[in-house]
TIGU-650689 format. One record per atom (N, C-alpha, C): atom name; residue number from 1; x, z, y; residue in three letters. Coordinates in Angstrom, 1 decimal. Layout:
<rs>
- CA  NUM  X  Z  Y  Ala
...
</rs>
This chain:
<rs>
- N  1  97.6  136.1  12.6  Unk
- CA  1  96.9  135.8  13.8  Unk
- C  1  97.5  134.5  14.4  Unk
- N  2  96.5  133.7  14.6  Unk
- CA  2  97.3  132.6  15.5  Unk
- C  2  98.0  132.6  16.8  Unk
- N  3  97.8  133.2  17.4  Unk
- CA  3  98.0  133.6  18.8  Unk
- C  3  99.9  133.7  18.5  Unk
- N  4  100.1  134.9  17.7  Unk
- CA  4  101.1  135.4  16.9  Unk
- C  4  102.4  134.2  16.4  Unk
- N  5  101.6  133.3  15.6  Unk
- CA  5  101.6  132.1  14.9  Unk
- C  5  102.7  131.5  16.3  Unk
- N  6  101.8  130.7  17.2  Unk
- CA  6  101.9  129.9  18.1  Unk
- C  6  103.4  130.6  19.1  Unk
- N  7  103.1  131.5  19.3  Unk
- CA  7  104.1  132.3  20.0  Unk
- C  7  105.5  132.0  19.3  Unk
- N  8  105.8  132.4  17.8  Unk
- CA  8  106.3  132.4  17.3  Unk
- C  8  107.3  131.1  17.1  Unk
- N  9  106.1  130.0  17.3  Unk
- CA  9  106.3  128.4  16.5  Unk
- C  9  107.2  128.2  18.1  Unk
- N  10  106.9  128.7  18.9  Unk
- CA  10  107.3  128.1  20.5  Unk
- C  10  109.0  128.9  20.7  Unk
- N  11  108.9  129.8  20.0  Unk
- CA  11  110.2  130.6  20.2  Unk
- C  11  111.2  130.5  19.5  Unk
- N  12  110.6  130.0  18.3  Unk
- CA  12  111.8  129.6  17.5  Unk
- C  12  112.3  128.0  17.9  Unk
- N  13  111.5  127.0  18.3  Unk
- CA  13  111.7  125.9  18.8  Unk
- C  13  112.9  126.0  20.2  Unk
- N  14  112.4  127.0  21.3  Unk
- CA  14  113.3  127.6  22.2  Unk
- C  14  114.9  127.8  21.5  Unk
- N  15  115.1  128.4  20.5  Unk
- CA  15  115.8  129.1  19.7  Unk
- C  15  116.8  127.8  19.2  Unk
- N  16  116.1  127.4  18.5  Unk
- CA  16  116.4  125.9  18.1  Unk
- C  16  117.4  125.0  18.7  Unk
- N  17  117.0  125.1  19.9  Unk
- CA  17  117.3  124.2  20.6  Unk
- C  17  118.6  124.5  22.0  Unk
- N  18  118.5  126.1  21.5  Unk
- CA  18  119.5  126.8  22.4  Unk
- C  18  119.2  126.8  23.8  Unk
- N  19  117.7  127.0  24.4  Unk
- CA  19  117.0  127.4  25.9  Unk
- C  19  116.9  128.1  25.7  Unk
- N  20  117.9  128.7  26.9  Unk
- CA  20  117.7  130.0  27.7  Unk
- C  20  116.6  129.8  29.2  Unk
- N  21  117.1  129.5  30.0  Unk
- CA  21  116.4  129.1  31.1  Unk
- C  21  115.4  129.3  31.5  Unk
- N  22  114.8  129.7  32.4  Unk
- CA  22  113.5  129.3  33.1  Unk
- C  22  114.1  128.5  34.4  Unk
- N  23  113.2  127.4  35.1  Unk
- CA  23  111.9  127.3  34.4  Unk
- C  23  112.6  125.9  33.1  Unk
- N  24  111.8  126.2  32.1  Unk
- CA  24  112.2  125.7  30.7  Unk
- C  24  112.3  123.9  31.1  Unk
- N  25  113.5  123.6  30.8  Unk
- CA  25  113.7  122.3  31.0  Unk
- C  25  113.2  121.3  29.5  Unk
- N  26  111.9  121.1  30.2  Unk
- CA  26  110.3  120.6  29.0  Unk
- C  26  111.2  119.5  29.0  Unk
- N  27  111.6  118.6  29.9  Unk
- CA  27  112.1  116.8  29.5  Unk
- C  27  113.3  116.8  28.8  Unk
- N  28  114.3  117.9  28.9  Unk
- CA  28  115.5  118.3  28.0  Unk
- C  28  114.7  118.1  26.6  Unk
- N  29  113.8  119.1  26.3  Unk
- CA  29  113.2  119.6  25.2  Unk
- C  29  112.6  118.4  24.4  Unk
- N  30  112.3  117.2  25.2  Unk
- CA  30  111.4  116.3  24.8  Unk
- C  30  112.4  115.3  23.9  Unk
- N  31  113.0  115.2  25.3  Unk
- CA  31  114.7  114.3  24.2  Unk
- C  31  115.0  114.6  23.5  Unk
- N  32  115.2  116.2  23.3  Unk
- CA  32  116.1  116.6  21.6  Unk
- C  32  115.3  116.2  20.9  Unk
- N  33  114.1  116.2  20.8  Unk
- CA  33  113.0  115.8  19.6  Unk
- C  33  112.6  114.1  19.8  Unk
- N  34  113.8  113.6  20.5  Unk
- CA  34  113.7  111.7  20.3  Unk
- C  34  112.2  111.8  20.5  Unk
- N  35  111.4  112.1  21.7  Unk
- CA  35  110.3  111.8  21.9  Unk
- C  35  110.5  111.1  23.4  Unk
- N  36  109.9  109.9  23.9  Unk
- CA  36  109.9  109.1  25.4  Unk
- C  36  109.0  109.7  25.9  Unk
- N  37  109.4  109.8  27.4  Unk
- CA  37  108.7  110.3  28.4  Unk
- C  37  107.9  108.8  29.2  Unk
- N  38  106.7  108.7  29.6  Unk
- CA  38  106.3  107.6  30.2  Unk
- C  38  105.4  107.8  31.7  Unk
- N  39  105.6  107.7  32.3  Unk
- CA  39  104.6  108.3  33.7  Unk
- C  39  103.9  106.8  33.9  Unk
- N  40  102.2  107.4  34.9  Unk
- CA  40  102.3  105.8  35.2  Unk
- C  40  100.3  106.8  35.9  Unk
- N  41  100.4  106.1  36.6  Unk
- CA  41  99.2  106.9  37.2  Unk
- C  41  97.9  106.5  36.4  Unk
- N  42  96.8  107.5  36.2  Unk
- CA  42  95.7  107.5  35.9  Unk
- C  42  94.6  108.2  36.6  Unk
- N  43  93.2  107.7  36.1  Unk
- CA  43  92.1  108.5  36.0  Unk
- C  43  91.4  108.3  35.2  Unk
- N  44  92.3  108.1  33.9  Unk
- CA  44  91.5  108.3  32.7  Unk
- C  44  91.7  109.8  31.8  Unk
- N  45  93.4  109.8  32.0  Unk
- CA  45  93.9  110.7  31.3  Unk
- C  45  95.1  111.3  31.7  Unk
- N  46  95.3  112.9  31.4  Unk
- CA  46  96.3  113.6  32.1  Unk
- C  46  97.2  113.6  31.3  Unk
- N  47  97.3  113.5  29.7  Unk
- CA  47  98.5  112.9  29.0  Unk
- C  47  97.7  112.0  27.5  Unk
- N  48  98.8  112.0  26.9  Unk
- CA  48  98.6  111.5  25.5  Unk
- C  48  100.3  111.5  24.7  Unk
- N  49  100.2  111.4  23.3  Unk
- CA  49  101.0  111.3  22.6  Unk
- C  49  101.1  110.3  21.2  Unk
- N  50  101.7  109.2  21.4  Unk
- CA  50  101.8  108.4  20.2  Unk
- C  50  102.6  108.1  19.3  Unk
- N  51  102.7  108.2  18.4  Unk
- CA  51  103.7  108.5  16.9  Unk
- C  51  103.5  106.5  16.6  Unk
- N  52  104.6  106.0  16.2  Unk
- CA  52  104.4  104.7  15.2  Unk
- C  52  106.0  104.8  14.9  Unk
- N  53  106.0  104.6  13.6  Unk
- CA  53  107.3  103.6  13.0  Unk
- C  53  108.5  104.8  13.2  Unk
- N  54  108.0  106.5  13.3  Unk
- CA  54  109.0  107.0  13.1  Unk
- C  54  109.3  107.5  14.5  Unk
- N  55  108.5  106.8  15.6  Unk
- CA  55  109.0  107.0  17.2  Unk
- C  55  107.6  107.7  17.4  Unk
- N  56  107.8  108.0  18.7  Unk
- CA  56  107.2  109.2  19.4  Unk
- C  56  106.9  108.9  21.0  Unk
- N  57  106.0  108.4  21.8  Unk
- CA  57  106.2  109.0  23.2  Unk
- C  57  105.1  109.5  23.8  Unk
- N  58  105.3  110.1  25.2  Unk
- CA  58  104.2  111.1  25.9  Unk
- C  58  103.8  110.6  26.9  Unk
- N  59  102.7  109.9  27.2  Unk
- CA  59  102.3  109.5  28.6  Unk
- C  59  101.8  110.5  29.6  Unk
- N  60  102.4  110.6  30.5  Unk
- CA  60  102.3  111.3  31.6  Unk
- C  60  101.1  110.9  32.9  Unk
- N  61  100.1  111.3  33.2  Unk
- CA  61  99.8  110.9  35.2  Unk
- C  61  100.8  111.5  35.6  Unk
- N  62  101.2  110.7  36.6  Unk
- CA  62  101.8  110.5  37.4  Unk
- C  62  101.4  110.8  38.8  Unk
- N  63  99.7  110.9  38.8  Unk
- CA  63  99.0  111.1  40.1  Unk
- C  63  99.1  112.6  40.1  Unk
- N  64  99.0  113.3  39.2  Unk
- CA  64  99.0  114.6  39.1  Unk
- C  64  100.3  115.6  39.7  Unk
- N  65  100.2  116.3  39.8  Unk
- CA  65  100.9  117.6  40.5  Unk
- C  65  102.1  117.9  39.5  Unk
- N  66  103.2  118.0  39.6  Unk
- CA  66  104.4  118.2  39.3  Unk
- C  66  104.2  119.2  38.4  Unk
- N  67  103.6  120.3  38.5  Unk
- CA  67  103.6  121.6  37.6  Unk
- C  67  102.8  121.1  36.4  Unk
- N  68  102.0  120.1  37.0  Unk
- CA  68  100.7  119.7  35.9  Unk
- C  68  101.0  118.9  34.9  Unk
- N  69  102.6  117.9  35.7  Unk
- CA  69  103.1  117.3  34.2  Unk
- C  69  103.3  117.9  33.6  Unk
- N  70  104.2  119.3  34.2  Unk
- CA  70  105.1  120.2  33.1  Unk
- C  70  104.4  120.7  32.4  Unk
- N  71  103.5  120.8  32.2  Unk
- CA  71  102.6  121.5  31.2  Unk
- C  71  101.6  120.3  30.4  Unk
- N  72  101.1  118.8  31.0  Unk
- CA  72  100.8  117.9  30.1  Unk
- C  72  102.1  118.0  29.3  Unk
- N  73  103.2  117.5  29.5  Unk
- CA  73  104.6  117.1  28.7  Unk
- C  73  104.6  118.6  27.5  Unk
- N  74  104.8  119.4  27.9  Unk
- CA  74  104.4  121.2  27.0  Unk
- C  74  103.7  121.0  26.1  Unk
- N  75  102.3  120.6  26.2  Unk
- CA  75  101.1  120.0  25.7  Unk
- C  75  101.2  119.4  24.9  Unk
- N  76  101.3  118.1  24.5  Unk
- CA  76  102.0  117.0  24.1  Unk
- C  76  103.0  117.0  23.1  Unk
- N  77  104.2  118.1  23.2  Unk
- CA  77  104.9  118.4  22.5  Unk
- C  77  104.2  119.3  21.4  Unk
- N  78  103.7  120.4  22.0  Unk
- CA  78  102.9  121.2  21.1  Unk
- C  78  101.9  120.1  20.0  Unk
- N  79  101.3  119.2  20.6  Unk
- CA  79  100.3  118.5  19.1  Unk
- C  79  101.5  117.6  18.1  Unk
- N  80  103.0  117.4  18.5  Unk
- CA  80  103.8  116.7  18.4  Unk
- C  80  104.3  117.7  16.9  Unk
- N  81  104.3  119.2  17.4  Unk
- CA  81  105.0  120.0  16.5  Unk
- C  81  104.1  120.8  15.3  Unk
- N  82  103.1  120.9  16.0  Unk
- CA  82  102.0  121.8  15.4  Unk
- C  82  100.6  120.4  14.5  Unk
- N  83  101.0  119.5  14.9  Unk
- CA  83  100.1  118.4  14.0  Unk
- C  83  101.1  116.9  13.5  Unk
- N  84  101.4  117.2  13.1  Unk
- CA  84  102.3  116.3  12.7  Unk
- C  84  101.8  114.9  11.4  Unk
- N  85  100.5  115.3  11.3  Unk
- CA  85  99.8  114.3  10.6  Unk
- C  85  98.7  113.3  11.3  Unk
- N  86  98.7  113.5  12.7  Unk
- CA  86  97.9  112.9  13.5  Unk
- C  86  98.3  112.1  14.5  Unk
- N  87  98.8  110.7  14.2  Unk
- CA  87  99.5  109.9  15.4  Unk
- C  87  98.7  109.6  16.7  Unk
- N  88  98.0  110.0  17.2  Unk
- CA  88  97.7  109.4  18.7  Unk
- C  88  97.1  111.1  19.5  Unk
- N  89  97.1  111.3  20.3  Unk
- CA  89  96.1  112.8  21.2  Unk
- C  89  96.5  111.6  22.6  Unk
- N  90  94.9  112.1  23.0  Unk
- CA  90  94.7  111.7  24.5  Unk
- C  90  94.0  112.5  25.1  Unk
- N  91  94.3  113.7  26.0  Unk
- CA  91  93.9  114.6  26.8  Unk
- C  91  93.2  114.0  28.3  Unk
- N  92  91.9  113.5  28.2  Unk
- CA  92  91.3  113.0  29.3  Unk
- C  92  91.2  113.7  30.3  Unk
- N  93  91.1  113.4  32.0  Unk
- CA  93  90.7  113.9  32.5  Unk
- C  93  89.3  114.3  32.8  Unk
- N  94  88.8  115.6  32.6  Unk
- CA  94  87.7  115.5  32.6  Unk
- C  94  87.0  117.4  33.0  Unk
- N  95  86.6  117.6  33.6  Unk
- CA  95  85.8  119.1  34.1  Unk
- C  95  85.1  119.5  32.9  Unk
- N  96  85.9  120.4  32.6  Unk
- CA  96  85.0  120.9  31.3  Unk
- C  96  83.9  122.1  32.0  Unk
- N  97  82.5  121.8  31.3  Unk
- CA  97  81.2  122.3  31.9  Unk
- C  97  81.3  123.5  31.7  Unk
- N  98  81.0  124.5  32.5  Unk
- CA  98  81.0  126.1  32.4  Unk
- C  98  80.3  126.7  30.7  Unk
- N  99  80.8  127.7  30.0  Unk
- CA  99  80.9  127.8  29.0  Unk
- C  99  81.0  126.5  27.7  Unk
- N  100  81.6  125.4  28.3  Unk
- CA  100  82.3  125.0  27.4  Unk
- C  100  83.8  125.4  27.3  Unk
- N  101  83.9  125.4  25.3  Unk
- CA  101  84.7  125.9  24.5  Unk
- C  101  85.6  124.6  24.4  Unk
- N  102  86.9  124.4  24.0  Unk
- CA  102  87.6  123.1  24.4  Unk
- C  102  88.1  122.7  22.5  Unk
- N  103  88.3  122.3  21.5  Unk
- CA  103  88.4  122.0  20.2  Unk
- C  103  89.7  123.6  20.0  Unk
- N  104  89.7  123.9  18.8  Unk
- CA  104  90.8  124.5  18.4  Unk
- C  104  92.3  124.1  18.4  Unk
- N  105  92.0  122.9  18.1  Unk
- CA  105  93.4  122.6  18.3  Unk
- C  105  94.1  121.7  19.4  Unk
- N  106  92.8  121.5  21.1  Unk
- CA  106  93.6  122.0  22.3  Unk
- C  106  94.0  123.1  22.3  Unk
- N  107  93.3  124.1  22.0  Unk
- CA  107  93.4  125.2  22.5  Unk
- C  107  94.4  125.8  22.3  Unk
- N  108  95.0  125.2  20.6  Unk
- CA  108  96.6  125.7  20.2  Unk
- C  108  97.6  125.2  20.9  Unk
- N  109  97.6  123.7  21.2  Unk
- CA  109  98.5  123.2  22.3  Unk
- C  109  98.8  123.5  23.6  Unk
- N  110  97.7  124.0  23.8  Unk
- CA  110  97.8  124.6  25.4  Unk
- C  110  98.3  126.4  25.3  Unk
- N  111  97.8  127.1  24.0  Unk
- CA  111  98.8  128.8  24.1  Unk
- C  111  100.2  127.6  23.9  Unk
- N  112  100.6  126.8  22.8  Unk
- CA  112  102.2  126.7  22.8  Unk
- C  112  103.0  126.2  23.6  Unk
- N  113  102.4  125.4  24.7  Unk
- CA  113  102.3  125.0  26.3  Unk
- C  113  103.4  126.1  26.8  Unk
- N  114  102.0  126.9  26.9  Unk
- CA  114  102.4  128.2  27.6  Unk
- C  114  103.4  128.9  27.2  Unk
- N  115  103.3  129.1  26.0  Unk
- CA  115  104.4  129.9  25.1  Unk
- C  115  106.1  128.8  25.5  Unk
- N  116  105.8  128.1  25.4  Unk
- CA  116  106.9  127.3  25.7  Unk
- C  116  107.3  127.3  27.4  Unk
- N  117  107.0  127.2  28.3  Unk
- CA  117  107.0  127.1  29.3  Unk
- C  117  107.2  128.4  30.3  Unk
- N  118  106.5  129.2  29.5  Unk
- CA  118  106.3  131.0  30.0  Unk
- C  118  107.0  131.9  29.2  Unk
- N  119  108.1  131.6  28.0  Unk
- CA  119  108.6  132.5  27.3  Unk
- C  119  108.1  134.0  27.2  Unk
- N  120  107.7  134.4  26.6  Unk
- CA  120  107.0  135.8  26.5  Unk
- C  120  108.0  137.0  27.2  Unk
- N  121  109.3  136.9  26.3  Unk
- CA  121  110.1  138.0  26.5  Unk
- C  121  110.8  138.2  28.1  Unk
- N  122  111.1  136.7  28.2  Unk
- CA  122  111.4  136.4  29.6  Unk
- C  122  110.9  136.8  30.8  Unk
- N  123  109.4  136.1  30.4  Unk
- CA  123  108.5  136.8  31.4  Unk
- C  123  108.1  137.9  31.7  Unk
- N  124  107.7  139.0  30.7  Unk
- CA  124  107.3  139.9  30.1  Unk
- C  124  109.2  140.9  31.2  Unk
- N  125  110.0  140.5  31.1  Unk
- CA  125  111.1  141.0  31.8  Unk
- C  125  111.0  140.6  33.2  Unk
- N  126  110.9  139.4  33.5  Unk
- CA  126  110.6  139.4  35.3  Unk
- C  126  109.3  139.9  35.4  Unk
- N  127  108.3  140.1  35.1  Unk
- CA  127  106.9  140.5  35.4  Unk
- C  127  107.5  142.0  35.8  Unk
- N  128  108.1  142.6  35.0  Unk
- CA  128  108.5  144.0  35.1  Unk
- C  128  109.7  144.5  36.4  Unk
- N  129  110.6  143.1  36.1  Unk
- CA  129  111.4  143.9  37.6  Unk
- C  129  111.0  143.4  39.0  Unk
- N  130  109.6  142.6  38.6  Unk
- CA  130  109.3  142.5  40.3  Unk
- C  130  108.0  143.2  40.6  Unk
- N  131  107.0  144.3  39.7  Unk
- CA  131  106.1  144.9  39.5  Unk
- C  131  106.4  146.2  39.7  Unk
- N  132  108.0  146.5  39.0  Unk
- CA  132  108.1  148.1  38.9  Unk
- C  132  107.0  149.0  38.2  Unk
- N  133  106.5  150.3  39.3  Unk
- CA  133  105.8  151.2  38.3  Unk
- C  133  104.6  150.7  38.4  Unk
- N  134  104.2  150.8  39.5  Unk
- CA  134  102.4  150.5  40.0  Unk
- C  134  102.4  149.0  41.1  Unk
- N  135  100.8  148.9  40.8  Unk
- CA  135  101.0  147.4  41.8  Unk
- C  135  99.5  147.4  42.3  Unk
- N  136  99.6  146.8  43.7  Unk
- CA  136  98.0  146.6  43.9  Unk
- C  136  97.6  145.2  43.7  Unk
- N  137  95.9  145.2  43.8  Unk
- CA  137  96.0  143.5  43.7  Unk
- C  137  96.6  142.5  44.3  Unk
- N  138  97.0  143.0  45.6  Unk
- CA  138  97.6  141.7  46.3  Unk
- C  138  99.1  141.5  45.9  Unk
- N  139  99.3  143.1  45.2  Unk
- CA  139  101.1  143.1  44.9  Unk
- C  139  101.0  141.8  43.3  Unk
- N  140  99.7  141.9  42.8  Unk
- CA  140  99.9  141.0  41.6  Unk
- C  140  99.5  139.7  42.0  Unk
- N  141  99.0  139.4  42.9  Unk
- CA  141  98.9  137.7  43.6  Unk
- C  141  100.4  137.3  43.6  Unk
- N  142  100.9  138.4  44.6  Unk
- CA  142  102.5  137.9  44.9  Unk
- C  142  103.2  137.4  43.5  Unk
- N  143  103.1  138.5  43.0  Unk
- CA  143  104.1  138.4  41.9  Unk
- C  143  103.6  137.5  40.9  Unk
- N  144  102.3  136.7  40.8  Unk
- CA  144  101.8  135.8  40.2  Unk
- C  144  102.6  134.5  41.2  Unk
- N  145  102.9  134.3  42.0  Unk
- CA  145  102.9  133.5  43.3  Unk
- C  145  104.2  133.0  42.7  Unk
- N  146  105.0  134.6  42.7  Unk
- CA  146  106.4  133.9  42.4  Unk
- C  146  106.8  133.6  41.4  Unk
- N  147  106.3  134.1  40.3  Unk
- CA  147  106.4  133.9  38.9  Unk
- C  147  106.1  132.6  38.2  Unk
- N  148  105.2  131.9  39.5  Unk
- CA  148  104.6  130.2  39.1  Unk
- C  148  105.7  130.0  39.4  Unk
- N  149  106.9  130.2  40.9  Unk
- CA  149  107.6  128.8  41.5  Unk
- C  149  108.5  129.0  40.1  Unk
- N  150  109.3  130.2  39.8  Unk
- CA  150  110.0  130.4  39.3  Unk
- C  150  110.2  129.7  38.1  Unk
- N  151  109.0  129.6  37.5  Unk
- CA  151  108.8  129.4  36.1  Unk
- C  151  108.6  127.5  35.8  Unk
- N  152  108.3  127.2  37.4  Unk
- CA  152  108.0  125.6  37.9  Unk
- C  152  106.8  125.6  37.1  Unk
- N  153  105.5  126.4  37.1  Unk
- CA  153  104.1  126.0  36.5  Unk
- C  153  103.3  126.5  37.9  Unk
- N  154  101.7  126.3  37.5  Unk
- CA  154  100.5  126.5  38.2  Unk
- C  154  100.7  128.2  38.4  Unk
- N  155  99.9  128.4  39.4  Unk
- CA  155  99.5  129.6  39.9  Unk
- C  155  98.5  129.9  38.4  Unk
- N  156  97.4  128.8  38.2  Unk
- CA  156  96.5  129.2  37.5  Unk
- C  156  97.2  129.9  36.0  Unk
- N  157  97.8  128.3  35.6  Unk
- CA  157  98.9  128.8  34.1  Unk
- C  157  99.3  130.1  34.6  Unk
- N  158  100.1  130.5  35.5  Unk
- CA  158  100.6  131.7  34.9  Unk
- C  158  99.7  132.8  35.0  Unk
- N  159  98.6  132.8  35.9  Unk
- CA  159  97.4  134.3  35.9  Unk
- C  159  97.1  134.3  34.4  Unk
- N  160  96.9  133.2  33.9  Unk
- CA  160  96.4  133.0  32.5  Unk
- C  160  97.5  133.7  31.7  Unk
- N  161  98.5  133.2  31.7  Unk
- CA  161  99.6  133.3  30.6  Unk
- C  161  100.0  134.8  30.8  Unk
- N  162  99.4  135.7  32.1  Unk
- CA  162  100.1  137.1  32.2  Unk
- C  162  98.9  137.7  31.6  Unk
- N  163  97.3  137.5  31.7  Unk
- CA  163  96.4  137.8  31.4  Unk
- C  163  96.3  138.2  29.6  Unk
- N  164  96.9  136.8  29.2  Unk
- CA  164  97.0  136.6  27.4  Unk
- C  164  97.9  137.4  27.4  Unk
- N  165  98.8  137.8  27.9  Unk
- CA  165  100.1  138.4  27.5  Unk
- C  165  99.9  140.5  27.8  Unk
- N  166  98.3  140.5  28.3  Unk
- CA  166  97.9  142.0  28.9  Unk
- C  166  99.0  142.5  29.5  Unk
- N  167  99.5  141.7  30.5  Unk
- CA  167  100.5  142.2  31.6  Unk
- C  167  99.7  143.0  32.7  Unk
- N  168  98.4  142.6  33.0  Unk
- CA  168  97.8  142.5  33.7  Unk
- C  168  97.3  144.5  34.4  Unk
- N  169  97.1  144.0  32.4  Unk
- CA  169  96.1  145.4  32.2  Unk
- C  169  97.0  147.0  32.5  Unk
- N  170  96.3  147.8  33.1  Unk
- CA  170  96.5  149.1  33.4  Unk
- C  170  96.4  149.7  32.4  Unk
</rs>
């Protein structure tokens, strides 16, 4: 299963590289893999990644929200590790139209984002000691609330990442 796959590919990279931490130090992560970090404001595009001559870097907006780099940068690494035959990705900004489906292989960059960023096991352990037995919906706002600062991602990322992870479910 890919899901499985991607999880896996994100944890052993973690592993790799000897991060413990939340929230996961992504620009640490970028250096070890001799990849440049570049910020610079847009409204074209929320990142990109370009490979030449053996080098590597990740362009950042800059206009965007702090949490939002940390997850373009996540992003980025993920097409860095998981495609490694494809020198350029440019993640435009752009509203994707209600039931639109986004390519397969954002979609893998963005679970190993997450997977990277949200550690499963980690999370899956704070989700539990600040949830306890039972929770109501507002007790899961909170604990979505805090589980973003903590983790330094979006409110949205994490509803999502607890959602994929069926933390959610009763």
């Amino acid at each position: 299963m890919i899901v499985e796959k991607l999880e896996s590919a994100a944890e052993q990279l973690l592993a790799r590289l000897n991060v413990r931490e939340v929230p996961t130090p992504i620009e640490e992560i970028a250096r070890a893999l001799d990849i440049l970090i570049s910020r610079a404001p847009s409204a074209e595009f929320s990142g990109l990644l370009i490979r030449k001559n053996g080098r590597a870097l990740i362009g950042v907006n800059s206009s965007e929200a702090p949490v939002r780099q940390r997850f373009t940068i996540a992003h980025e690494i993920a097409h860095f590790i998981l495609h490694p035959q494809k020198d350029a990705f440019v993640d435009f900004r752009k509203e994707t139209n209600e039931g639109e489906v986004k390519p397969p292989r954002e979609r893998h960059a963005d679970m190993f984002a997450a997977a990277l960023l949200m550690p499963r096991k980690s999370l899956l352990r704070d989700f539990r000691r600040l949830a306890k037995d039972s929770y109501t919906e507002q007790q899961i706002k909170q604990i979505t609330v805090a589980l973003a600062r903590g983790y330094a991602v979006s409110e949205d990322a994490m509803r999502f990442r607890l959602i994929n992870l069926n933390s959610l479910l009763r």
